[in-house]
C-alpha positions as CSV (number, residue, x, y, z in Angstrom):
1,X,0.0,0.0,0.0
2,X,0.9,3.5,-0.9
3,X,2.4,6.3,1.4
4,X,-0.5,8.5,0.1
5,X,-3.6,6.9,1.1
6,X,-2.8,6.9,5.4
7,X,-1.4,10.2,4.8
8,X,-4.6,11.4,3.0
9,X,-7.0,9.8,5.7
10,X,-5.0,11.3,8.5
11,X,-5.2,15.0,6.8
12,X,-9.0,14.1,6.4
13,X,-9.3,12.8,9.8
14,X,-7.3,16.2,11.4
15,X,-9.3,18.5,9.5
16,X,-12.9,17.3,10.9
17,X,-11.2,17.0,13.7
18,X,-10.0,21.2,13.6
19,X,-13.1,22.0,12.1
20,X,-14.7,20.4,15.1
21,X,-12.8,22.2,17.9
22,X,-14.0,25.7,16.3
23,X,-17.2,24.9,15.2
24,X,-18.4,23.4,18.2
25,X,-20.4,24.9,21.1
26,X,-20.3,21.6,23.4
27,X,-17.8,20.5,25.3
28,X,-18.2,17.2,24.9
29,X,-18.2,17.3,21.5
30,X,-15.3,19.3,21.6
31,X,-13.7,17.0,23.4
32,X,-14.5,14.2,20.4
33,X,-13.0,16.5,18.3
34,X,-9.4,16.7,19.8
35,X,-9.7,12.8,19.9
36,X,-10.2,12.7,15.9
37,X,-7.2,15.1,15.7
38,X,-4.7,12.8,17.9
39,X,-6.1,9.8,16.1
40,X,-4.9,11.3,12.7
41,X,-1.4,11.6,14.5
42,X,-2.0,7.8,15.6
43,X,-2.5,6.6,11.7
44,X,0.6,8.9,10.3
45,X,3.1,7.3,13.2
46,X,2.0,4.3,12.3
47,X,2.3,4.6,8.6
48,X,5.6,6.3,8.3
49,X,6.9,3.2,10.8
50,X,5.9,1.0,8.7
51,X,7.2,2.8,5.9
52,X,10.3,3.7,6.8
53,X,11.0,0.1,8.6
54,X,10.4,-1.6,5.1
55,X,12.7,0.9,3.9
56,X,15.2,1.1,6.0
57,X,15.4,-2.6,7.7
58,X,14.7,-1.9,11.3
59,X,12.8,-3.7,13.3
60,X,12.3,-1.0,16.3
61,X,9.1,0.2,15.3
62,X,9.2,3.4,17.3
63,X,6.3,4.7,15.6
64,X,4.0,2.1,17.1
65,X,5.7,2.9,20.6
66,X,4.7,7.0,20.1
67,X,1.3,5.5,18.8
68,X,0.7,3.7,22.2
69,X,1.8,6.8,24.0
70,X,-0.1,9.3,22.5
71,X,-3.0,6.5,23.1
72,X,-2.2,6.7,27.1
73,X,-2.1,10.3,27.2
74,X,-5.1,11.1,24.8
75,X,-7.3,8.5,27.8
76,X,-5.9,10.2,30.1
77,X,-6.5,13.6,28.8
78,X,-10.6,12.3,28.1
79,X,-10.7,11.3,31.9
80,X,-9.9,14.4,33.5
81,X,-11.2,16.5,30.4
82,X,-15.0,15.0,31.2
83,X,-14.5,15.1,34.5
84,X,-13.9,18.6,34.3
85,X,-16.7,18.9,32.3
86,X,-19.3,17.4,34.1
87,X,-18.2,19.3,37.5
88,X,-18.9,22.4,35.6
89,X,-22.4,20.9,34.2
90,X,-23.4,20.1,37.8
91,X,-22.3,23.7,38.8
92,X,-23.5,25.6,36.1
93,X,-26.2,23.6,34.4
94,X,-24.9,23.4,30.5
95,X,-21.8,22.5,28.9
96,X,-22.0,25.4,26.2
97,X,-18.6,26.7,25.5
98,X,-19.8,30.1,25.1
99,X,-21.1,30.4,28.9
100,X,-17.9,29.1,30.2
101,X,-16.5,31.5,28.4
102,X,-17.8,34.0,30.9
103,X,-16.9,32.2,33.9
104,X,-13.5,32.2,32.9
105,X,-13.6,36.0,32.4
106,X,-14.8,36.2,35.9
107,X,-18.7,37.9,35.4
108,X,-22.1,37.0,35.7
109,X,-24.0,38.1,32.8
110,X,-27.0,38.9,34.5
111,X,-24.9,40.8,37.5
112,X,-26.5,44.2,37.4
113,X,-23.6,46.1,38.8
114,X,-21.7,44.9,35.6
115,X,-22.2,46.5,31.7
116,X,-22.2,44.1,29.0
117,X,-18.2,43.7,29.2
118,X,-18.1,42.5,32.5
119,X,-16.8,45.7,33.8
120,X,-18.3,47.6,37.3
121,X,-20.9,50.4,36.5
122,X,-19.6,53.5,38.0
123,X,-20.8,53.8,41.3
124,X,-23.6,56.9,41.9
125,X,-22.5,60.3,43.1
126,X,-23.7,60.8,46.9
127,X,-26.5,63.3,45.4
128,X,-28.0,61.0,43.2
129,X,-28.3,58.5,45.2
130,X,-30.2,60.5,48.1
131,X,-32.3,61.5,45.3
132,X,-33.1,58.5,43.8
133,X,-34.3,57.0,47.4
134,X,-36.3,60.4,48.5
């Protein structure tokens, strides 16, 4: 088999994957997304092994050892991703990327001390406010 048809499937398989990281409002789906990406890595490590083993003679297949530790650290990296998510379902009640967008930032979007940036409102001079309560 051809070079070209892994390498062709991988760049396929990375760009759904990309597209799906900046397309995506979920986090969860998000997190699918960066496992398509690190997949496509899997299938071109494995490819040019093989590849450049029949080329070249070896027989230590380091290809297949990065493949298995990309694997390890792409489980790992689901784990503690959906974990992550799920605490912030619990807390928050969605996993919308755009609403943790604005806990990172540090604001509540319906605070009504805050303008639509997040920043204070300028606090009332004295005057105003003893009018405002008489």
């Amino acid at each position: 088999m051809h070079l070209a048809y892994p390498a062709v499937l991988a760049a396929l398989l990375f760009c759904t994957g990309l597209y799906g990281v900046l397309a995506r409002r979920n986090a969860i789906l998000v997190l699918m997304s960066v496992e398509l990406m690190l997949n496509a890595v899997n299938l071109n490590l494995v490819a040019f092994d093989a590849w450049l083993s029949r080329a070249a003679e070896d027989t230590l297949h380091s290809g297949q050892a990065l493949a298995l530790f990309t694997i390890a650290i792409a489980a790992a990296e689901i784990g503690i991703g959906l974990a992550i998510v799920l605490a912030v379902y619990r807390n928050r009640g969605t996993s919308d990327v755009d609403r943790l967008r604005d806990t990172a930032e540090g604001h509540d979007p319906d605070d009504p001390d805050r303008d639509a940036t997040g920043r204070p409102l300028p606090a009332p001079a004295a005057g105003e406010k003893a009018e405002a309560t008489a």
